[in-house]
Structure formats: structure tokens, C-alpha cells
C-alpha positions as CSV (number, residue, x, y, z in Angstrom):
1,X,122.9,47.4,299.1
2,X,126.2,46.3,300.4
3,X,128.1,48.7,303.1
4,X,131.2,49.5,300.5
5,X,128.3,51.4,298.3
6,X,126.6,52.8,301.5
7,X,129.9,54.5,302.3
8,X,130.8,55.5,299.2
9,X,127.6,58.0,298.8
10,X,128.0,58.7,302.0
11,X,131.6,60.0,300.9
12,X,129.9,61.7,297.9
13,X,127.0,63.6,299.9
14,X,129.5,64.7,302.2
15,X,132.6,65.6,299.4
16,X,129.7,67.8,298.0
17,X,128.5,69.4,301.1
18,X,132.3,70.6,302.0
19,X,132.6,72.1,298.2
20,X,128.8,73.9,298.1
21,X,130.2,75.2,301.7
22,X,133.5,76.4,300.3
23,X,131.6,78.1,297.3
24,X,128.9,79.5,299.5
25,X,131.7,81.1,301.9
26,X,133.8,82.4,299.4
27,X,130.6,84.0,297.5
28,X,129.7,86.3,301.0
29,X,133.2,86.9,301.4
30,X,133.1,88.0,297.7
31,X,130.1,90.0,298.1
32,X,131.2,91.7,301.7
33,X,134.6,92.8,299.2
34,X,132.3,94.5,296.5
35,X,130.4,96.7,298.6
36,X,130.2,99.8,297.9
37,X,129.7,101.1,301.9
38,X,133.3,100.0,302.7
39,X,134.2,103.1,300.7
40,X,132.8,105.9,303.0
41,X,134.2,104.4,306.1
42,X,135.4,107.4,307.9
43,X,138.7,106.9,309.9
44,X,141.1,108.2,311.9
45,X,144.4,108.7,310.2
46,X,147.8,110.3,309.6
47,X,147.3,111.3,306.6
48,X,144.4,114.0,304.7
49,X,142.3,111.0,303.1
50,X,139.8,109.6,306.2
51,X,137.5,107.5,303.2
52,X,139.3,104.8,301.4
53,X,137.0,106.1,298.4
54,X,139.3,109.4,298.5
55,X,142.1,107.6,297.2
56,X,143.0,108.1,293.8
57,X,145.3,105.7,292.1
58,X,144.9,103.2,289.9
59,X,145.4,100.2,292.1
60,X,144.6,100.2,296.0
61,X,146.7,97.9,298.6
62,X,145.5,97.6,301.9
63,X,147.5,95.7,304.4
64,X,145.0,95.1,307.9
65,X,148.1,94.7,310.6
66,X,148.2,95.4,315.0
67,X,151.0,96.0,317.1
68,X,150.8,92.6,318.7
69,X,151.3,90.6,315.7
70,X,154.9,89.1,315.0
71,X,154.5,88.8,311.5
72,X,152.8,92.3,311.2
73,X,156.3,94.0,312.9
74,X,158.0,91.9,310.0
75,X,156.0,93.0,307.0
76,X,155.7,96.7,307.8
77,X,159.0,97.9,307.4
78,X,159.6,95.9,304.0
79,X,156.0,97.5,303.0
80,X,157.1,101.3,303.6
81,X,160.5,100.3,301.4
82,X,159.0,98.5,298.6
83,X,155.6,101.0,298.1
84,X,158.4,104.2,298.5
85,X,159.0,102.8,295.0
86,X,156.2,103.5,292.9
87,X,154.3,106.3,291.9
88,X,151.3,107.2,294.4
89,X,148.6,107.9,291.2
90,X,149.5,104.3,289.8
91,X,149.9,102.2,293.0
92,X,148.7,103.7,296.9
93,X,149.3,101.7,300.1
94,X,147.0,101.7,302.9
95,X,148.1,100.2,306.1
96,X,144.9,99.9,308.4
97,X,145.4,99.3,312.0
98,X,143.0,97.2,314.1
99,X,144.5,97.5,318.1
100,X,141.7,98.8,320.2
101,X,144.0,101.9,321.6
102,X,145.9,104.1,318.6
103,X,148.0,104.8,321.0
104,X,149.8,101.5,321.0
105,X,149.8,101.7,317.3
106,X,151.9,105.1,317.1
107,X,154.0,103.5,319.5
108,X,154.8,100.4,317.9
109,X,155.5,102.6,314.6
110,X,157.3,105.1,316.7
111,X,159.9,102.3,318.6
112,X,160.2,100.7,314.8
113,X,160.3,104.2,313.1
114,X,157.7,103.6,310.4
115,X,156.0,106.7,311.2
116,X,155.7,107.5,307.5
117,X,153.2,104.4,307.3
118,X,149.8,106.1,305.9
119,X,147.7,104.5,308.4
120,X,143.6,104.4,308.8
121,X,143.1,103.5,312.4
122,X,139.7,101.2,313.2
123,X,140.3,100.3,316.6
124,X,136.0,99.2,316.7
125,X,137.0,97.0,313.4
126,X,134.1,98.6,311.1
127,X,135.9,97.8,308.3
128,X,135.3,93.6,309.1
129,X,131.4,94.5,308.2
130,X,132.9,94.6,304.8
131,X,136.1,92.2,304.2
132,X,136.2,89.5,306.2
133,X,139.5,89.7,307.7
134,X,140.3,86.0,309.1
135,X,143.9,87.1,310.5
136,X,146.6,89.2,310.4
137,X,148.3,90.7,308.7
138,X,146.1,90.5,305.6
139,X,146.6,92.2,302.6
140,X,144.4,92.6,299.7
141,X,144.6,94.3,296.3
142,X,141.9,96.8,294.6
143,X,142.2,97.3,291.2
144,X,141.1,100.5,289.4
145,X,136.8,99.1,290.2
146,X,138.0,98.6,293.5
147,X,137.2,95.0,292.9
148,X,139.7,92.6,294.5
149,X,142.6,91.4,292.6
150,X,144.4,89.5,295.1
151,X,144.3,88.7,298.8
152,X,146.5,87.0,301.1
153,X,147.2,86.4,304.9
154,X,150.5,85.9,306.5
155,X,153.7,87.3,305.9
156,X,157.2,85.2,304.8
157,X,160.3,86.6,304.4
158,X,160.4,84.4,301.2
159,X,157.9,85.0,299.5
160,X,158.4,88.8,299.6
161,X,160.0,88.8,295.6
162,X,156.4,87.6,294.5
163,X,154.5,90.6,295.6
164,X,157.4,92.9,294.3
165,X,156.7,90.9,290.5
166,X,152.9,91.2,291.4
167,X,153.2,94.8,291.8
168,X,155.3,95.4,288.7
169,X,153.2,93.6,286.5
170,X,150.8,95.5,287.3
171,X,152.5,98.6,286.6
172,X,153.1,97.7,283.2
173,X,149.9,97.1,282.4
């Protein structure tokens, strides 16, 4: 066999390695999502619910931030705004907070006044047993199965009109 074909399944093999390791990753990642123990996490919070399986709406948005993160102090206050908008039984946010001490947490939403935030602190991170949260912030939709609809990391200023149409799409339906 002549080296140009010798590399070229050598390409192959390895082409299909990488895409059976992409599937196999996003299949845990899919199955730590769908189970059902992330429900019954007990937190601490500021609000009455401390199980994410208390809330009742029909669509669940979580957002996983920390007081360090730039992008995090940039998405939270156009968060509180935009969820002020629609009705808690249709659509609920979640913020869940992941520093280590709550106390830097309150004070980060204190200095930046976004104490209304409903927050689930989980300063041991329990909650990465069951979504594998790669960075921050990270936020994910449920919809009424609690199945993920849509996840995303980051946060840009210019993309914020796409989760605003996302959201009212799925109010309308």
C-alpha cells in the first residue's frame, strides 16, 4: 500500500474516533440531565421552594452563575428584567449560585441590587452530579418533563434578543 492510502485511513479511524467520542459525551451529559435525583436536591435559598422539583410552571430556566464571573455580573441584571415579564406558572427562573461562601453571593447581589434574584445556593456544587456544568454562567431550559430544551454557556450582550424570541415562542405555544 502506498503512504497517501496509509494516511488517509489513518484520517478515517481517527475522524471516527473524535465523532463516537463527541456522541458518547454528549449521551452522559444527556443522561446526567434526565435524572430524576437532580429534582430532590435540597438547597439553601431566598425563596420557599429548596427542591427544584417544587417548582411548578410549565417551563424551568436555570441559569448556574458566581460572583467572580464577569459575564455572570452582566447577565444577571438583564435576567431579573426580562423573567419580571412573564407569568411565574408558564415560565420560572432559577438562578443557582456555585461560590463556596453565600456570603459573597448576597453581597455581590446586594452591591448590584438584584436581591429579588430567586437564588438556590450550592456552594459543595451537588447539582454538577447531575448537569455537567462546563462554565459559567450556564443556562439551560426544562420544558414541562423537565427534559432539556436548550442549553447554553456564556453570555453576549448581542445575542440577548434571541433568548427574549426563545422565551416567547415558547409562550405561545
Amino acid at each position: 500500500m502506498n503512504k497517501k492510502k496509509i494516511t488517509l485511513y489513518y484520517v478515517i479511524a481517527l475522524a471516527l474516533a473524535f465523532i463516537g467520542g463527541i456522541y458518547l459525551a454528549n449521551l452522559l451529559i444527556a443522561n446526567k440531565h434526565n435524572n430524576s435525583s437532580l429534582w430532590h436536591l435540597t438547597y439553601d435559598t431566598n425563596i420557599v421552594e429548596t427542591q427544584l422539583g417544587q417548582i411548578n410552571s410549565d417551563y424551568l430556566v436555570l441559569d448556574f452563575w458566581s460572583s467572580w464571573c464577569k459575564p455572570c455580573a452582566k447577565s444577571l441584571p438583564y435576567y431579573l428584567s426580562l423573567f419580571d415579564q412573564y407569568p411565574k406558572e408558564k415560565i420560572r427562573f432559577i438562578t443557582i449560585n456555585l461560590d463556596i461562601d453565600n456570603s459573597q453571593a448576597l453581597k455581590f447581589l446586594d452591591d448590584n441590587n438584584l436581591n429579588a434574584l430567586p437564588i438556590f445556593f450550592d456552594p459543595n456544587n451537588k447539582t454538577n452530579q447531575f448537569i455537567n456544568i462546563s462554565g459559567l454562567p450556564m443556562l439551560i431550559i426544562y420544558d414541562q418533563n423537565r427534559q432539556v430544551i436548550h442549553q447554553k454557556m456564556g453570555f453576549k450582550e448581542a445575542s440577548k434578543h434571541e433568548l427574549k424570541q426563545r422565551l416567547d415562542k415558547l409562550l405561545k405555544s
